[in-house]
C-alpha positions as CSV (number, residue, x, y, z in Angstrom):
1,X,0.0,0.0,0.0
2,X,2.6,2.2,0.8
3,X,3.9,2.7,-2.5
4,X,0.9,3.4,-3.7
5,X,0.4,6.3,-1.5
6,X,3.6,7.6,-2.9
7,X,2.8,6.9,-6.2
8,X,-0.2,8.9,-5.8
9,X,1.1,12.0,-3.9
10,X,4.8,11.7,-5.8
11,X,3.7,15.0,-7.6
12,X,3.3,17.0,-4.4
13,X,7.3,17.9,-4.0
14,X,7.5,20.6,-6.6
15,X,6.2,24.4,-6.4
16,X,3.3,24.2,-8.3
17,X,1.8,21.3,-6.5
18,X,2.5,22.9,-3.1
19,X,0.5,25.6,-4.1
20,X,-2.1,23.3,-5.1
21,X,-1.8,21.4,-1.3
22,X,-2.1,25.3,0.3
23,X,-5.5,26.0,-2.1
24,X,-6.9,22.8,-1.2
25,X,-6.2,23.2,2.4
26,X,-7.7,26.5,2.2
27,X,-11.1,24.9,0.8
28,X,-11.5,22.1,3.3
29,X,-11.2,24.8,6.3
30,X,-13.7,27.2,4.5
31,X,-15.5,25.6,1.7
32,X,-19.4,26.8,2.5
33,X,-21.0,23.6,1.7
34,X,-18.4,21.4,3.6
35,X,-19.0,23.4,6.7
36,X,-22.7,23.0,6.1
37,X,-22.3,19.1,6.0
38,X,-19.8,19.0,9.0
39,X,-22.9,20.7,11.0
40,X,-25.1,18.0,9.2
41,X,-23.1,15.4,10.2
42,X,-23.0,16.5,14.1
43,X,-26.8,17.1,13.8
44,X,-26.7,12.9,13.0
45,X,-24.3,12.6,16.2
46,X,-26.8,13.8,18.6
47,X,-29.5,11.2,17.3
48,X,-26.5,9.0,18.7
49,X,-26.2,10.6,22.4
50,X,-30.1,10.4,22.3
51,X,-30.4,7.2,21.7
52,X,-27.6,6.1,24.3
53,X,-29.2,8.0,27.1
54,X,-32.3,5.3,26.9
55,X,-29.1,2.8,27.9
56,X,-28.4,4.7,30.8
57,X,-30.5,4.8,34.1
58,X,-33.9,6.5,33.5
59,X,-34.9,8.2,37.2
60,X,-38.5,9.3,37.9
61,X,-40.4,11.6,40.0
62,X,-44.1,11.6,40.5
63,X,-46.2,13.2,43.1
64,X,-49.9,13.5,43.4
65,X,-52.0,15.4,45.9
66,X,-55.6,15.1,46.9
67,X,-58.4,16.4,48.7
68,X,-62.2,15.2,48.5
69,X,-65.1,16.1,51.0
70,X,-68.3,13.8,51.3
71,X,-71.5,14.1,53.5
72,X,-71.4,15.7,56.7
73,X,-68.2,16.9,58.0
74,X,-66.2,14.0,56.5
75,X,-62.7,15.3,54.8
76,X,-60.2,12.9,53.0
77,X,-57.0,14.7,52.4
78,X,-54.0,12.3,50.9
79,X,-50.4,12.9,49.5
80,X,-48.4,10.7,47.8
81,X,-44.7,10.3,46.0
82,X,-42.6,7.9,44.2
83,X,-39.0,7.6,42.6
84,X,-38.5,5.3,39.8
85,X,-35.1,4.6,38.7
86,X,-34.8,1.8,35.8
87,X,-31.6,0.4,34.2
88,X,-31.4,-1.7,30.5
89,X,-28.9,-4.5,30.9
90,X,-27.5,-6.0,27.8
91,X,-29.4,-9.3,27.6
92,X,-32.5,-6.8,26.9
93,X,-34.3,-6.9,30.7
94,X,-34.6,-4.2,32.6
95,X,-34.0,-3.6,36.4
96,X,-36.3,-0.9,38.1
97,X,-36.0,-0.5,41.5
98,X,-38.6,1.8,43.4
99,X,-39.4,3.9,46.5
100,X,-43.2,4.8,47.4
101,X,-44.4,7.0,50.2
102,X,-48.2,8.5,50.8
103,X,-50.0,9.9,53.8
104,X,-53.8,10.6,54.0
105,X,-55.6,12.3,56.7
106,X,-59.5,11.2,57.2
107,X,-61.4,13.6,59.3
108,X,-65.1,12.7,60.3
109,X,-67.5,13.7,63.1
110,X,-64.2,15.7,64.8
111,X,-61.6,13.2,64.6
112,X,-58.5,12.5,62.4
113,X,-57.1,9.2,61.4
114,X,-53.6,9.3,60.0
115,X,-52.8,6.4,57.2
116,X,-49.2,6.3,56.0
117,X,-47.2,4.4,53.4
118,X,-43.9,3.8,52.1
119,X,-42.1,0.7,50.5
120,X,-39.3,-0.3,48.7
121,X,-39.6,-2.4,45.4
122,X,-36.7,-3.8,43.2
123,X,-37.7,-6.2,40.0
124,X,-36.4,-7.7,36.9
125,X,-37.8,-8.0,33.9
126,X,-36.3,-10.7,31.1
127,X,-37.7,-10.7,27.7
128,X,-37.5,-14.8,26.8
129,X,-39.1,-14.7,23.0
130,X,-39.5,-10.8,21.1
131,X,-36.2,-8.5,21.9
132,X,-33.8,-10.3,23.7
133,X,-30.1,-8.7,23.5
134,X,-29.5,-7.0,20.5
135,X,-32.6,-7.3,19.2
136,X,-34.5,-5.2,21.8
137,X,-36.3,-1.8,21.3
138,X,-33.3,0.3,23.2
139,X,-30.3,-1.4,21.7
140,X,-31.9,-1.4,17.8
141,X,-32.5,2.5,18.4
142,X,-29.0,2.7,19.7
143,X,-27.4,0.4,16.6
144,X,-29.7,2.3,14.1
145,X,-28.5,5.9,15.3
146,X,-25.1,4.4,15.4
147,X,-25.2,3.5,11.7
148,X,-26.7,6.8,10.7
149,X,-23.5,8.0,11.9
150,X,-21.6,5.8,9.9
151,X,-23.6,6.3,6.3
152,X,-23.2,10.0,7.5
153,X,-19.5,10.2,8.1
154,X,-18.7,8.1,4.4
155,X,-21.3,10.5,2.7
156,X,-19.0,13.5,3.9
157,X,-16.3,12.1,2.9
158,X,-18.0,11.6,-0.2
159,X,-18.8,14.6,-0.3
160,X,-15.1,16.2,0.8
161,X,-13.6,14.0,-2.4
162,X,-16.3,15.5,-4.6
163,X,-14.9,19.6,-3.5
164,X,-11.3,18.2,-4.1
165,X,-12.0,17.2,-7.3
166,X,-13.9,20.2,-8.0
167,X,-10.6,22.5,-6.7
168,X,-7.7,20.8,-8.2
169,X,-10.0,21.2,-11.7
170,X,-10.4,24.7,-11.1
171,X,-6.9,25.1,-9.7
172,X,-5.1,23.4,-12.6
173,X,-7.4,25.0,-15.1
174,X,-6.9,28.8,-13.8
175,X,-2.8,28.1,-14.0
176,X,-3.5,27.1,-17.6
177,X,-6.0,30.6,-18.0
178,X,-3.2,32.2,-15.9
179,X,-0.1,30.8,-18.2
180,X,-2.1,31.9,-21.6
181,X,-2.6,35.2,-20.7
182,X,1.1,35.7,-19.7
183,X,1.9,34.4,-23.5
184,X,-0.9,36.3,-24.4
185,X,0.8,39.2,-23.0
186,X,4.4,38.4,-24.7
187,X,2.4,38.2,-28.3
188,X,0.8,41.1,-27.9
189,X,4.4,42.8,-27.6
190,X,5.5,40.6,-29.7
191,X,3.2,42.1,-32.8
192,X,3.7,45.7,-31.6
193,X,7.4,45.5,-32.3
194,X,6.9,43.4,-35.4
195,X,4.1,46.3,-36.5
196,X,7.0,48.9,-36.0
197,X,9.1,46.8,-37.8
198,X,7.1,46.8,-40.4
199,X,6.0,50.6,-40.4
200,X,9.7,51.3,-40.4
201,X,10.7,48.7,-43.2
202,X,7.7,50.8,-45.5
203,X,9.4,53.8,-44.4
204,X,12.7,53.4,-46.0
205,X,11.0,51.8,-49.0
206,X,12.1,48.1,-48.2
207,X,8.8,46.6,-47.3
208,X,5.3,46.5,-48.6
209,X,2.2,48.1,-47.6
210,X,0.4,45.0,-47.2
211,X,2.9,43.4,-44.7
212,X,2.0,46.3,-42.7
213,X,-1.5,46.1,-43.4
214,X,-1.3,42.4,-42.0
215,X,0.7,43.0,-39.0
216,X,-1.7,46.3,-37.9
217,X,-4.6,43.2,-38.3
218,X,-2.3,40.5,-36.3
219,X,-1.5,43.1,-33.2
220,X,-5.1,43.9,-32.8
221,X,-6.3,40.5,-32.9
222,X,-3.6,39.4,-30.7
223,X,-5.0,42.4,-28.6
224,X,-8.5,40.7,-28.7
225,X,-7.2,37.3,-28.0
226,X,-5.7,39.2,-24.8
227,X,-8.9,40.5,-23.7
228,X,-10.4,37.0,-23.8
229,X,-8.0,35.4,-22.1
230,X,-8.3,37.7,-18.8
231,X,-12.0,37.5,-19.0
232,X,-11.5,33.6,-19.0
233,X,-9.2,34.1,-16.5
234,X,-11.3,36.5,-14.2
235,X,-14.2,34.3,-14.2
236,X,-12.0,31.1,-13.6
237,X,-10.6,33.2,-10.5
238,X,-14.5,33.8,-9.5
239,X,-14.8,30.1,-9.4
240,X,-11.6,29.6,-7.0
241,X,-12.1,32.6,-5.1
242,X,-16.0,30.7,-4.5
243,X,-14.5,27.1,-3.9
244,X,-12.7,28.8,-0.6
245,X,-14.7,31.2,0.2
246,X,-12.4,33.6,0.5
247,X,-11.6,36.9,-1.0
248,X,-7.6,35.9,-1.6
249,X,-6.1,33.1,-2.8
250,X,-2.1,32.9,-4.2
251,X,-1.3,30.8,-7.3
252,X,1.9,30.9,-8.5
253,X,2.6,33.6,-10.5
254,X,2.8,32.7,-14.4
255,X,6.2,33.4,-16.2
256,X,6.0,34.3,-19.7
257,X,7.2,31.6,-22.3
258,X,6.9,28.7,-19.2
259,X,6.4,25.5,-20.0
260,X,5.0,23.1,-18.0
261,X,7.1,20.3,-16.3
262,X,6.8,16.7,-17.2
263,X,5.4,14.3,-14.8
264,X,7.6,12.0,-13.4
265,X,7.5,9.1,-11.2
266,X,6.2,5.3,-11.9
267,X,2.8,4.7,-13.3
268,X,-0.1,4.0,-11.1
269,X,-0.6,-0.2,-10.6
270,X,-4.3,-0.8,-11.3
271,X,-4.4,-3.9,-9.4
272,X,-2.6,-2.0,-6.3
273,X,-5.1,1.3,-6.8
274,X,-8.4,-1.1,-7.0
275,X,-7.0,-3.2,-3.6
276,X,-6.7,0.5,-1.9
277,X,-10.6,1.6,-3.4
278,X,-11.8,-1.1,-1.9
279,X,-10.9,-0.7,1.3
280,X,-10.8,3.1,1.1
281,X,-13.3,4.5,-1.3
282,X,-15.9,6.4,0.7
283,X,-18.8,5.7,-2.0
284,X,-18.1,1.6,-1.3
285,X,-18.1,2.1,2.4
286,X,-21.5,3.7,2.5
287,X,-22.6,1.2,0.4
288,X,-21.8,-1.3,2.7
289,X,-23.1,1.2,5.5
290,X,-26.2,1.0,4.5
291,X,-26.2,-2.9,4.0
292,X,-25.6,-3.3,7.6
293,X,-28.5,-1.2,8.5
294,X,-30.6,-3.0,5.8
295,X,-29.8,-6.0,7.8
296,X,-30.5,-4.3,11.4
297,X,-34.0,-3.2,9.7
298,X,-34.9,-6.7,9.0
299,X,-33.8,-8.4,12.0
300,X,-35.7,-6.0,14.1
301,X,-38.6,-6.7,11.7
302,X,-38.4,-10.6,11.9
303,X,-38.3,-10.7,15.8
304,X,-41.5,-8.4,15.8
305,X,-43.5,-11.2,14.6
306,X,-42.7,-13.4,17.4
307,X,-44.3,-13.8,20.1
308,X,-43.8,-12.0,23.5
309,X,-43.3,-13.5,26.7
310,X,-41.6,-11.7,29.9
311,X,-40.9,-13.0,32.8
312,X,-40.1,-10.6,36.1
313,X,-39.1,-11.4,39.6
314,X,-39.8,-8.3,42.3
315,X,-39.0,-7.9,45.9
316,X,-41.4,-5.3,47.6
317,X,-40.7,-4.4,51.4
318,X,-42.8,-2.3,53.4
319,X,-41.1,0.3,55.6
320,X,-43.7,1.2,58.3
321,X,-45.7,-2.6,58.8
322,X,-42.0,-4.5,58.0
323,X,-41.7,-7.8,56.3
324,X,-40.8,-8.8,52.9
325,X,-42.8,-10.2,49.8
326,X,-41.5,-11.6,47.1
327,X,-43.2,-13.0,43.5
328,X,-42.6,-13.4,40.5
329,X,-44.8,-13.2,37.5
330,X,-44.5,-14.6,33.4
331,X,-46.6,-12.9,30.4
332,X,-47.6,-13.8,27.3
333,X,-48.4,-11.4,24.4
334,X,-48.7,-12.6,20.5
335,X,-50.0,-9.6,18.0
336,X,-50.0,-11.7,15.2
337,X,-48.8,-10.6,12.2
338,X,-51.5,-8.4,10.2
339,X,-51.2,-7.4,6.6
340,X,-49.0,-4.1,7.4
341,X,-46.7,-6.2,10.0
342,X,-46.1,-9.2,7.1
343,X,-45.5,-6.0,4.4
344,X,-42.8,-3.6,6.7
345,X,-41.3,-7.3,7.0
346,X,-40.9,-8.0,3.0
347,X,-40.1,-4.5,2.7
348,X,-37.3,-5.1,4.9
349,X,-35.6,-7.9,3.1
350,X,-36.7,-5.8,-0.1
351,X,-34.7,-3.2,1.2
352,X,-31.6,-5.7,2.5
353,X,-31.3,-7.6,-0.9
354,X,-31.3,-3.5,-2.9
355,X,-28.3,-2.8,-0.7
356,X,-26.5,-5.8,-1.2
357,X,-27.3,-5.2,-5.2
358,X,-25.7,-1.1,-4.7
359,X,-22.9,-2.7,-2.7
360,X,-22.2,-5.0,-5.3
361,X,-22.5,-2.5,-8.3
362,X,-20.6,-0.4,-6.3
363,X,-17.7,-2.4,-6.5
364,X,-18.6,-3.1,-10.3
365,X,-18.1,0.9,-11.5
366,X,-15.4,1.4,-9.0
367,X,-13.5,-1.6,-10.7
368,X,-14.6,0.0,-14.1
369,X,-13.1,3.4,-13.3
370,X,-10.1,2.9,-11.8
371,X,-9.1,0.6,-14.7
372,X,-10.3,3.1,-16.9
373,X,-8.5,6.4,-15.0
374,X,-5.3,4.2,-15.2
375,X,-5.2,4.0,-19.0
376,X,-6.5,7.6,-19.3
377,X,-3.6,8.9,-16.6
378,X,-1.0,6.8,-18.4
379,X,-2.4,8.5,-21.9
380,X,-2.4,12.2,-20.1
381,X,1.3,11.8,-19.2
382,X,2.0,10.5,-22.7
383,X,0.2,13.7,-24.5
384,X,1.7,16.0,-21.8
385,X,5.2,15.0,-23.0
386,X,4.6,15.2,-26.4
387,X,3.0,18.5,-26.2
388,X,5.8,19.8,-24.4
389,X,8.3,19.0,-26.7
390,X,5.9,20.0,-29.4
391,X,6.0,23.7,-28.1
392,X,9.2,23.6,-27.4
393,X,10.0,23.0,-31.1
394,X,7.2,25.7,-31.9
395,X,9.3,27.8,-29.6
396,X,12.6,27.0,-31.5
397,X,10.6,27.4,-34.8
398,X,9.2,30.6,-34.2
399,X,12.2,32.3,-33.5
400,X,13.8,31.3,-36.5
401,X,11.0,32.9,-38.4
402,X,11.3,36.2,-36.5
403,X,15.0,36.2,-37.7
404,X,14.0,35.4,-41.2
405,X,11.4,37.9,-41.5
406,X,13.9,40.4,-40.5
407,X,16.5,40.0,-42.9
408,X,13.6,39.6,-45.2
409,X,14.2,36.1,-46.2
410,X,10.8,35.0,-45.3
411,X,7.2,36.3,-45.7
412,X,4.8,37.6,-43.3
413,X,2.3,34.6,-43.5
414,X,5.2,32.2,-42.8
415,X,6.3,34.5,-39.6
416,X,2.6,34.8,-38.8
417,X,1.6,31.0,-39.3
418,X,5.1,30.5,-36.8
419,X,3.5,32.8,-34.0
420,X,0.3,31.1,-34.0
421,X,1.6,27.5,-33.9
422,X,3.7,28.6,-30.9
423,X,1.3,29.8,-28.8
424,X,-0.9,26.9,-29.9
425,X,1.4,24.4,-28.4
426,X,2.4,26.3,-25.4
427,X,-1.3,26.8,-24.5
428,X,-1.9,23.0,-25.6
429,X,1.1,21.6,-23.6
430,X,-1.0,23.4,-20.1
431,X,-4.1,22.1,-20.5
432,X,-2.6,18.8,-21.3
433,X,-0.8,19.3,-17.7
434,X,-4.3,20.6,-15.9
435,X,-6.1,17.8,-17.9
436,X,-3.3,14.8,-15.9
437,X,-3.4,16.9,-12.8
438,X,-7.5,16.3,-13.1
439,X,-7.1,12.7,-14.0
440,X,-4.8,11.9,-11.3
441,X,-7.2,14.2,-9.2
442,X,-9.9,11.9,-9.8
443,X,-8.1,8.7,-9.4
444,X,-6.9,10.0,-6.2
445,X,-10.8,10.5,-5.5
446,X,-12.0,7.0,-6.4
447,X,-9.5,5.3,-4.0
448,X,-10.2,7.3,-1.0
449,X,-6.8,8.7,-0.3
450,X,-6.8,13.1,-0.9
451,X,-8.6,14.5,2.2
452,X,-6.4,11.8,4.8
453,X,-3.4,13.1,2.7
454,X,-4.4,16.8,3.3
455,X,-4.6,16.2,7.2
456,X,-8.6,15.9,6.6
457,X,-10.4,13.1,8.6
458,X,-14.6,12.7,9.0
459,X,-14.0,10.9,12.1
């Protein structure tokens, strides 16, 4: 696995990429939509503390308080209180143990009589057929809230892969924006000294009007392909700017006639990269997330349709008369099944055999895309070099022209054709490099791997 990893994040020693790492850290601390699902995902927690408090002791207070008056002078006045305390134990029963304590005053024909009560009780209650152990009311609450939590925490990261993916796009796409407005910038000086060339080769009679005609046309459209570009630019730096939510972010500033450098390092072992998805990818694990609660669903549905006998032993004491009773008592309760118990109960195993279908298709497309992202990365890398040394040759080529046309050994449209094939390849040769850095972006998605590498953990 380890190799893998460093396969994977081999790209993340040079300048541009720790740029990229800075952006993308910048996005999981501020994204809008991340934070929203981080508050989501603790609003899911709390369903958890809820349903853990039923496992811990439940206490209970009554009191009541009475007063009647019947014929004559006759006055009943009573007062009575209880504490409840009651404790689930794992094998489903439940302990409750209980004080009691009343007092009534009877007043007739002028006298009082005084009855007072109080008494201890402790019993047990066992559950022998419906919702023993895991399978009773309190623990499937507990296990269901539980597994909330966990389809929760893989949809974030789900969710975190999908911003990532979203930033290093718009990251590697605005250097590419970025880098063709900087070459941009060197044509459009480019064609303002090659239009005073050729205004001061008319001048002293040793050039034509129509190369001068053609190279007032070429520096304006190079002028206009400027303008593009920063628009492009701006409204890619809108994007980023959005991704962060912040109002500043640094990229590294573009240098003019840059090329972009080749990717280096061992190509990505599909067979290694679809081990790792399948124990990492977040989209797998919520697959089988949900599975596991399918199968919670329809074991709590099954043992509903049993019947339901308890049995319960209680010791009650009275504190004012004395002595101890003791008893024990069994019950037997069957609703059977009606036609909406038998249908939850098909839905259930409905819903258990869907999951285990998604988990298995699941593993199906994953297996599909990373073999797919492989070929495509090792493809990118391949186009990125050849573009590269493709501009560099335009580079080499264009210069050569630009000499030529000045000691008037070739003509304008060669020089012209020269510029635009240069700046062709150089813009080609960065979006090939955005268009790997994507790729490799998304493979890094699919196996599970970018937000852990950033620091970034749903747990």
């Amino acid at each position: 696995m380890i190799p893998v990893l460093l396969t994977l994040s081999c790209l993340m020693s040079g300048p541009l990429d720790l740029a990229e790492e800075a952006y993308l850290r910048t996005v999981l601390r501020r994204n809008l939509s991340l934070r929203i699902d981080s508050l989501e995902r603790e609003g899911v927690r709390e369903g958890v503390v809820g349903a853990a408090s039923a496992l811990r002791p439940q206490v209970g207070l009554t009191g009541d308080v009475a007063a009647s008056r019947g014929e004559g002078d006759r006055v009943v006045e009573h007062l009575q209180g209880s504490a409840v305390a009651r404790q689930w134990v794992p094998t489903g029963g439940t302990l409750e143990g209980g004080l009691l304590g009343g007092a009534t005053r009877v007043s007739e024909d002028g006298r009082d009589r005084d009855v007072d009560t109080a008494g201890v009780e402790v019993s047990f209650t066992q559950p022998l057929l419906r919702g023993r152990g895991a399978g009773s009311e309190v623990a499937f609450a507990h296990r269901q809230a539980a597994l909330a939590v966990k389809v929760k925490v893989q949809g974030s990261r789900a969710v975190v892969h999908a911003r990532l993916l979203e930033a290093r796009s718009a990251f590697w796409k605005q250097l590419a924006r970025a880098q063709l407005v900087a070459a941009r910038v060197e044509d459009s000086a480019r064609t303002a000294k090659l239009l005073e060339a050729a205004r001061t080769r008319l001048a002293i009679g040793s050039g034509s009007e129509l190369d001068t005609l053609q190279a007032g046309a070429e520096h304006l459209k190079s002028m206009s392909d400027l303008l593009s570009a920063r628009s492009d630019e701006r409204g890619g730096w809108r994007e980023i700017l959005g991704l962060s939510d912040s109002s500043g972010v640094e990229l590294p500033l573009p240098q003019r006639g840059a090329l972009p450098p080749p990717l280096e390092g061992p190509l990505p072992d599909s067979l290694a990269l679809l081990a790792l998805a399948m124990e990492r990818s977040p989209e797998l694990a919520q697959a089988a997330a949900l599975l596991e609660k399918a199968e919670s669903e329809r074991d709590q549905r099954g043992q509903a349709r049993l019947p339901k006998m308890d049995a319960t032993a209680l010791a009650r004491h009275d504190l004012l008369d004395g002595g101890w009773v003791l008893g024990a008592r069994a019950r037997l309760e069957w609703d059977i099944p009606d036609g909406a118990g038998r249908s939850r109960y098909r839905q259930a195993l409905l819903d258990l055999h869907a999951a285990g279908t998604r988990r298995e298709a699941a593993k199906q497309e994953l297996s599909r895309q990373i073999g797919a992202l492989v070929e495509s990365v090792a493809a990118s890398r391949a186009r990125l070099d050849m573009a590269i040394r493709l501009a560099r040759a335009q580079t080499r080529r264009l210069g050569a022209s630009e000499a030529g046309w000045n000691l008037g050994k070739i003509p304008w449209t060669d020089l012209s054709a020269s510029r635009r094939d240069a700046l062709d390849a150089e813009a080609a040769a960065w979006q090939a490099l955005a268009s790997a850095k994507m790729l490799e972006a998304e493979l890094e998605s699919r196996t599970g791997t970018g937000p852990e590498r950033l620091g970034w953990s749903a747990e």
